[in-house]
N, C-alpha and C positions, 0 to 999 in steps of 0.2 A: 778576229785575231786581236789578240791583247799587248796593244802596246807597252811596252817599259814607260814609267812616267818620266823616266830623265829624261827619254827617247821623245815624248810627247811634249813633254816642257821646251826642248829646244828647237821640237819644229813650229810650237807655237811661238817662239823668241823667233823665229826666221821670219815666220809668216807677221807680225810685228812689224818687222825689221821693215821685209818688200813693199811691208801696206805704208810706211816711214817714206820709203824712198818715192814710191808713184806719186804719195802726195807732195812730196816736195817736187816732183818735176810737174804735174800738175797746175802748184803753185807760180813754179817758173814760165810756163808757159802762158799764164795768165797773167803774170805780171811785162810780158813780151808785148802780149796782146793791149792790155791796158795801159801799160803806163812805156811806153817805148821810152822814152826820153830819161827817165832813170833805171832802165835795166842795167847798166854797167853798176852800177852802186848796189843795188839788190845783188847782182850776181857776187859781189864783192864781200859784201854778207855774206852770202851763203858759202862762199869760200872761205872764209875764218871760221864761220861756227863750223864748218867741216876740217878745218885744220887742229880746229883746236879738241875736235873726236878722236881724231888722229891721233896726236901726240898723249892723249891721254890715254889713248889704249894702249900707246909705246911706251908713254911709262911706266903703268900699271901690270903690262905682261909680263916682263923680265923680274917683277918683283912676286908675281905668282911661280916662276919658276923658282928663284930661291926658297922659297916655303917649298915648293914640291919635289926639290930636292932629297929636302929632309924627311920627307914621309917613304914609309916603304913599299916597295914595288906591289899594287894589288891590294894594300888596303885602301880601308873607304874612306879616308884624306886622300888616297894616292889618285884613286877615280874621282874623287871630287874633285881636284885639282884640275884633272885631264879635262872635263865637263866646264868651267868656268874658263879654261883656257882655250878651247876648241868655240863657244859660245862668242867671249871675247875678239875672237881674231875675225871668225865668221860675221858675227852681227853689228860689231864696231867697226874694229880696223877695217877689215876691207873695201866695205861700203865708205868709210870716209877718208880714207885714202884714193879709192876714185873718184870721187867727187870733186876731190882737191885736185886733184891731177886736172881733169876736164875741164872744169872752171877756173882754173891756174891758167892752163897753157891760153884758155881763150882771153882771158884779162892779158896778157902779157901778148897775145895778138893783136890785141882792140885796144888795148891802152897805150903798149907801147910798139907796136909794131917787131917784138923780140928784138928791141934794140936797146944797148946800154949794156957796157961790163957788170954794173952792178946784177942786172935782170939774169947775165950767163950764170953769173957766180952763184946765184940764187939758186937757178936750176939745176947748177952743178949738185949745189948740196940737197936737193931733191931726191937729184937721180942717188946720189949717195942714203940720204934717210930710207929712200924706194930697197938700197941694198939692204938694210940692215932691218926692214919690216921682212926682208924675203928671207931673209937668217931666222929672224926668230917664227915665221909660221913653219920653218924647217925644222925649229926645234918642239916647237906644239905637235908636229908629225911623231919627231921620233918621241916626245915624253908618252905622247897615247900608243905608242909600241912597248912602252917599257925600256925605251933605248939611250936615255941619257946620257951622257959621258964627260958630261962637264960639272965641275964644281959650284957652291953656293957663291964661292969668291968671282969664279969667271962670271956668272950672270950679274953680280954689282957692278964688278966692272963694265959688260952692257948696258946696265941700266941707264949710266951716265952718257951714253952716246948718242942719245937722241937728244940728250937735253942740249948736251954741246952745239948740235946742230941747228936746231931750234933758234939755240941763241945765233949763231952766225944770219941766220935766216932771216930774223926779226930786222936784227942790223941794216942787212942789206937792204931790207926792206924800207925800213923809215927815213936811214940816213942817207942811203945811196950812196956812198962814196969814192964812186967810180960810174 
């Protein structure tokens, strides 16, 4: 059977992807083993450079939707579009928004015992960034239907939403002020 090469190409990007994640948990598990006394700090690493996956797949998608906006239903910008955004969500976001989440919640167990308003506020706006990745893989759903129904302007104005966040995030983070 002859696969489609777009169709090949992204399950090689998958298959990437999981060979990506084993080895980092791999990693981590070796680093549990070896070095116990600095897992929190590794783990701590590997929670930014997964946040910071994150947030650049959040801010990168909403800006493929406006370009995809503008291309029309079924042409080959419109499918390119779909392919880069269905890729995007699958091979980045998701994988490093769980990542962050798992090793989030366990740093804020083991470091801080989930105590401290600033730690709640933090998560609040988690749970909150959690809402608005689940909005826009809603909307990679309906773009590879052909289903749009929102404007070039409504996704700018998304765009900015994550960064907003982002930045309360950071805040909370550094300065703790509460």
């Amino acid at each position: 059977m002859n696969i489609p090469e777009t169709q090949q190409s992204g399950r090689n990007a998958a298959k990437r992807a999981a060979a990506a994640i084993a080895i980092l948990v791999v990693l981590t598990a070796l680093l549990f083993l070896l070095d116990p006394d600095n897992l929190y700090l590794w783990i701590k690493a590997v929670h930014v450079i997964a946040v910071i996956s994150w947030m650049a797949g959040m801010l990168y998608l909403p800006r493929l939707f406006i370009y995809h906006t503008g291309a029309e239903p079924g042409s080959v910008q419109s499918e390119t579009f779909k392919v880069m955004e269905q890729r995007l969500l699958r091979v980045i976001i998701n994988p490093a928004m769980m990542v962050t989440w798992v090793l989030g919640l366990w740093l804020a167990w083991k470091g801080f015992g989930f105590s401290g308003g600033w730690l709640h506020a933090k998560i609040a706006l988690v749970v909150v960034l959690s809402g608005v990745h689940g909005y826009l893989s809603g909307a990679v759903r309906k773009f590879a239907e052909d289903r749009n129904d929102r404007s070039a302007r409504h996704w700018r104005l998304v765009n900015e939403v994550p960064t907003v966040l982002m930045i309360g995030i950071v805040i909370l983070v550094v300065v703790k002020p509460f």
